[in-house]
N, C-alpha and C positions, 0 to 999 in steps of 0.2 A: 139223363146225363148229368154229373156231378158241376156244378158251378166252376170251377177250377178247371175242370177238364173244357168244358165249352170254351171258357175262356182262351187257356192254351189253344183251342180249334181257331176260334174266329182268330187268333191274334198270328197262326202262321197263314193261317187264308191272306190277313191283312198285308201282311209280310210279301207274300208273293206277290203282290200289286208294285211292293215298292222298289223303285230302281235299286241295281248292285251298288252297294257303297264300295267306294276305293280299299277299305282296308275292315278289319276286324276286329275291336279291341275284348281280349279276354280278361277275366276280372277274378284274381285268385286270392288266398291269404298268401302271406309271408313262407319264401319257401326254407328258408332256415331253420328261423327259430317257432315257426309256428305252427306251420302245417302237417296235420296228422297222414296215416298212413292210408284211407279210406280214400280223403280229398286230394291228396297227393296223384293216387292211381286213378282216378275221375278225371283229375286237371289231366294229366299228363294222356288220357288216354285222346280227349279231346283235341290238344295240342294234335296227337298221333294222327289224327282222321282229318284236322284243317290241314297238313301238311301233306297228307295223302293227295287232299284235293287239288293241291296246287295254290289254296288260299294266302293270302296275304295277311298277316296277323300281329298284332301287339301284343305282349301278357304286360297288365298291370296288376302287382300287388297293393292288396289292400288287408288292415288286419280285423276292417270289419267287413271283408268280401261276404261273409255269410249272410250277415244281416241285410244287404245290399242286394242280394239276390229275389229275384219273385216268387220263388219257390222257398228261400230258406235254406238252397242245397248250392254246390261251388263244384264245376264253377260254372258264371251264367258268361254271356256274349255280349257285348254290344254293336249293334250291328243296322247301322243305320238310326232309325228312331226307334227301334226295337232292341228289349233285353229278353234275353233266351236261356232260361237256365237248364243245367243239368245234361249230360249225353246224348238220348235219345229225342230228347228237345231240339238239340243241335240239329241233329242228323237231318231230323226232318226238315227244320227251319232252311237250312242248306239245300234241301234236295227243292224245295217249294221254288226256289232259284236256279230250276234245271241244273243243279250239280249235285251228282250222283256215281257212288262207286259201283253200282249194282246193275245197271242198265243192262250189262251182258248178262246177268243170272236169267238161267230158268225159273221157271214157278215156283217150283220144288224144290231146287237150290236156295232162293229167298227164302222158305219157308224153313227148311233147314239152321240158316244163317240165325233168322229170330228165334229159335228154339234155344239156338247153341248161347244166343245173347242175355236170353233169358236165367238159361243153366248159369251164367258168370255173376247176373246180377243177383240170384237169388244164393250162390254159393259164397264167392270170391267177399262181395261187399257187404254181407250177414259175418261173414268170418271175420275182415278185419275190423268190422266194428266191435264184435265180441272180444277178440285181440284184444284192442284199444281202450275199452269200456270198460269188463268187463271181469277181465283177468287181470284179478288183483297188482298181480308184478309190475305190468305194463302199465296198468292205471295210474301207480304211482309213483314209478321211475320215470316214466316218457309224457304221458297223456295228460296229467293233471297241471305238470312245469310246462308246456310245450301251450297248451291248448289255452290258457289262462297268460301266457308269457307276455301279451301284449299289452295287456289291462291292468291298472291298477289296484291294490288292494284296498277293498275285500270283493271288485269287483270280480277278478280272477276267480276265485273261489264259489263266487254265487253262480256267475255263467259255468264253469266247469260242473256245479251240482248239476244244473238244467239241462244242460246237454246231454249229464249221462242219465239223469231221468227220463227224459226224450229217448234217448237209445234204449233203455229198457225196455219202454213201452212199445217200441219199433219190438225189437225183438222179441218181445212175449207175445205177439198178438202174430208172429211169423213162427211161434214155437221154437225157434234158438235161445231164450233165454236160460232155459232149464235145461238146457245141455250141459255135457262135459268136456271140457278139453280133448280130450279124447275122442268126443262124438265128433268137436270140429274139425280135427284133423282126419277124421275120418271120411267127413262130407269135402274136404278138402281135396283128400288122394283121389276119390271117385271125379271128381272134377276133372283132376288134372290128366285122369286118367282118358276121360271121354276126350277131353282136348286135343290130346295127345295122338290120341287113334284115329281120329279126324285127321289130324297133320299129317302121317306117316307119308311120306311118300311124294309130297307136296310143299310148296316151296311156303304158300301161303294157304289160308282155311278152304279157298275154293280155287286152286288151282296155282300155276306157279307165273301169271302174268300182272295182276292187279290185286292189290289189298286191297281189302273192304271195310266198312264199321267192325266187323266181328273181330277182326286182325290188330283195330285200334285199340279197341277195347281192352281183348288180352292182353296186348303189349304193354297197354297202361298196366294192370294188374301185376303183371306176371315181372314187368321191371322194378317196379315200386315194391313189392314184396321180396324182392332179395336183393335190393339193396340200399332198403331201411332198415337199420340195424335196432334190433327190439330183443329184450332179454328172453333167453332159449330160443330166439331164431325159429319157434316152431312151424313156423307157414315158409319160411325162407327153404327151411330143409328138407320140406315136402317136397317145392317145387324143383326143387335142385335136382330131387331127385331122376327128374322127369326132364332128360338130356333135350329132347323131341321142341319139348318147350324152350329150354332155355336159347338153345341154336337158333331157335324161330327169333325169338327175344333181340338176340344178339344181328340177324339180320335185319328186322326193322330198325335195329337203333342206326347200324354203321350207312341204309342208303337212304335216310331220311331227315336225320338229325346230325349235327354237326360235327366234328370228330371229339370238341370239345366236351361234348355229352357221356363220351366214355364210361362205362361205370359194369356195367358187365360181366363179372372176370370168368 
């Protein structure tokens, strides 16, 4: 077992020993001027799943949330004497606290559920980093002013080199690197496609009574991608396409989030 991964193990085993804290503080970048499209749909999906749970929670911006994090990745939790970074970190960290969206699933429904999580994380967040990173337009209309905006010069510019070095390396060792626009959109439709036909008929991913992680998840994704405005819209137009979703999208926001949250059209 990887050091890192142990680590993670013993640190939510520790976790579950410790009494509920009163509240939650989440620890994000800057959502204006800073925050990219990848970490945007991560915060936001996270946000999506504490407020599923009924949690009590703070968002503190930081514009060095990244580096603050114990993984490296945004956003992480603070939660009691424990930081918890990253989605599925949560999830768990959360459930080690007997709170859980899943308890009614069958075997096979959970098994499902992770499948379907997995399809998001390896499609949805490989694409908008490619987006972000990697395609030229974006890289230097949105990503390079946006991701560097907080730092001063030349530090802007060295962190921005490193992070998309970083994202390369992510990417070519996952085989999206060497794709084409085109391929992504393509692994894109398939997504949205599966998504899609899973929901038909259904209020939420397993049923029309309770959302679950898989519900947050996409909702993070699926809002944050149409409506962050990124030159040709190309992921925005995909998903738009995909009515099934956006209605879903448009339900999580209006019974969970506040009306002020609005953004949807």
């Amino acid at each position: 077992m990887p050091s890192s991964l142990l680590e993670d193990t013993i640190a939510l085993e520790l976790g579950a020993q410790e009494p509920w804290p009163l509240s939650i503080t989440l620890y994000q970048p800057y959502e204006v001027e800073q925050i990219l499209l990848p970490d945007s749909a991560n915060c936001l999906a996270v946000q999506a799943f504490l407020k599923m749970c009924g949690l009590e929670f703070q968002i503190v911006l930081r514009r060095n949330a990244e580096y603050m994090s114990p993984s490296g990745r945004v956003p992480f939790i603070k939660c009691g004497a424990f930081l918890v970074p990253e989605f599925e970190n949560i999830v768990s960290f959360i459930g080690t606290k007997g709170v859980s969206l899943t308890n009614d699933l069958s075997t096979t429904c959970k098994a499902d559920m992770r499948a379907y999580i997995s399809l998001v994380n390896n499609v949805f967040v490989n694409a908008e980093l490619y987006i972000c990173w990697i395609d030229n337009e974006t890289l230097n209309e949105v990503t390079k002013p946006r991701y560097g905006s907080v730092y001063p010069w030349p530090l802007n510019h060295f962190l921005s080199w490193q992070k998309r070095k970083e994202v390369i390396k992510k990417l070519s060792v996952l085989g999206w690197y060497n794709k084409t626009i085109e391929d992504i959109c393509s692994e894109v439709k398939t997504c949205c496609s599966a998504l899609s036909g899973r929901l038909e008929g259904t209020k939420y991913f397993f049923g029309d009574t309770t959302p679950n992680e898989l519900d947050a998840l996409v909702f993070g994704h699926i809002f944050t991608i149409i409506t962050t405005p990124l030159p040709g819209n190309k992921l925005a137009n995909i998903v738009q396409s995909y009515p099934q979703l956006v209605d879903f999208c448009k339900r999580i926001e209006a019974s969970i989030f506040s009306p002020q949250a609005i953004g949807v059209k």
